[in-house]
N, C-alpha and C positions, 0 to 999 in steps of 0.2 A: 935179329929177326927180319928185316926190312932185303936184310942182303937174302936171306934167304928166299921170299917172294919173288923177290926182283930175277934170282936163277931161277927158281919154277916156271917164271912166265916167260924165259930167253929159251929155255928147255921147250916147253910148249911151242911158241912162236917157230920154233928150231923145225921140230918135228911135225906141225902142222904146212908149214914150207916145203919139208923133204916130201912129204904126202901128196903136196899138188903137183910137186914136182914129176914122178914117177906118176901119176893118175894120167887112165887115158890115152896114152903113148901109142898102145895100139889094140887093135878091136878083139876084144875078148871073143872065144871059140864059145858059139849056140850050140852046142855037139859034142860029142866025146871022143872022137876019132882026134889027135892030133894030127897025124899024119896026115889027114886026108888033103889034097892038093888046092891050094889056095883059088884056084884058076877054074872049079869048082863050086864055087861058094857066092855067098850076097851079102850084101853088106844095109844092116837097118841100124839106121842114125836118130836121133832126135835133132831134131830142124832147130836153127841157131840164125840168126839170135830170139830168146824166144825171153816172154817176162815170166816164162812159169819154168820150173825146173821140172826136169824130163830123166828118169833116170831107168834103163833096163835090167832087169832084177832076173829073169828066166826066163829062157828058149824051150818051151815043152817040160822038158822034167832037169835040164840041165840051171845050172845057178849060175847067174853070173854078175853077182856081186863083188864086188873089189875092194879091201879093208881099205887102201888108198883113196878112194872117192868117195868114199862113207857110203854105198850104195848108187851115187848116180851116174851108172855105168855109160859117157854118153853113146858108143856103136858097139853090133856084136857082129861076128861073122855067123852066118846061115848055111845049112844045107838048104838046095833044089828041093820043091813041095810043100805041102803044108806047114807052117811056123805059126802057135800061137806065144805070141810075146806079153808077156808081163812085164808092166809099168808100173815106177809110182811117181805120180804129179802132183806137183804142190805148190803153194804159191806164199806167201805171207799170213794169210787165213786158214787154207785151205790143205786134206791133203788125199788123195784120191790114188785108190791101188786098181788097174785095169786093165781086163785083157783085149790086143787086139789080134786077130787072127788073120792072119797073110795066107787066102789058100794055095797061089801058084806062085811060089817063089823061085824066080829063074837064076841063072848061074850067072854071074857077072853083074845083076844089076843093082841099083841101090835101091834103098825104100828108106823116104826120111818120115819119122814120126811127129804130124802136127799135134800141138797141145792148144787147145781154145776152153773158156767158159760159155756154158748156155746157159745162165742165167743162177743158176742152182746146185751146180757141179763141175769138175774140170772133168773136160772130153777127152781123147783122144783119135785120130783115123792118122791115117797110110796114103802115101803118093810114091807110086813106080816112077822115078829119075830115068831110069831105063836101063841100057847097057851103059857104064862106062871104063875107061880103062883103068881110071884111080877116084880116089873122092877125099877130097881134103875137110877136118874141123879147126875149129879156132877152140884152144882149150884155154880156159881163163886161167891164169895163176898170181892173182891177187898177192902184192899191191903192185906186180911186172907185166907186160905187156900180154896178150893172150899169143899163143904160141900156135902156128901152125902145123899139124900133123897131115900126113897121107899116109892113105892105105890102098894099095894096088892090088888086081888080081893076079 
């Protein structure tokens, strides 16, 4: 019986590994168009390093939840124009689902998503990065170093 726990939990350990592994790689489509050209698009991040988890759940009516990240999707790509984004923030306590709404979203730029407490709740607000050519995260994969990703227009 012992051996058998002992595979459950290598199994586990296994497949919660492969999971971080592939989470995050690269920034899930706010949109339904695949095709539509990258060189076109925005990029909205949650800002890193942060004590509160940050994770992007819908772009409008699009989902973009990832079974690999249990939900905390950290960047999406954006169409140009109005983006209301749903979040869910959560901390050790806490856990807090909310929308923030981007009205001019431009083509090339980033927008990193700050998470703070006011006292009674977790917040969130928006900062335009501006234009850049690429934008890099650091994706943690626990107990390995956090791993460097880019995504370019």
């Amino acid at each position: 019986m012992h051996y058998l726990r002992t595979a459950a939990v290598v199994m586990a350990c296994t497949f919660m590994a492969g999971c971080a592994h592939f989470a995050g790689r690269r920034p899930l489509l706010g949109y339904k168009d695949k095709d539509h050209p990258k060189a076109d698009t925005a990029l909205v991040v949650c800002g890193q390093p942060s004590q509160y988890i940050c994770g992007i759940t819908r772009v409008n009516q699009v989902a973009t939840w990832d079974k690999f990240n249990g939900g905390k999707t950290p960047w999406v790509r954006v169409l140009p124009g109005k983006q209301v984004i749903k979040l869910t923030l959560s901390n050790a306590h806490q856990l807090n689902r909310q929308d923030v709404t981007i009205d001019n979203v431009e083509a090339g730029h980033v927008y990193r998503i700050d998470v703070g407490f006011n006292g009674a709740m977790l917040t969130a607000s928006y900062k335009d990065l501006g234009k850049l050519d690429s934008y890099t995260i650091q994706m943690p994969r626990f107990p390995l170093k956090p791993k460097s990703i880019t995504a370019s227009f």
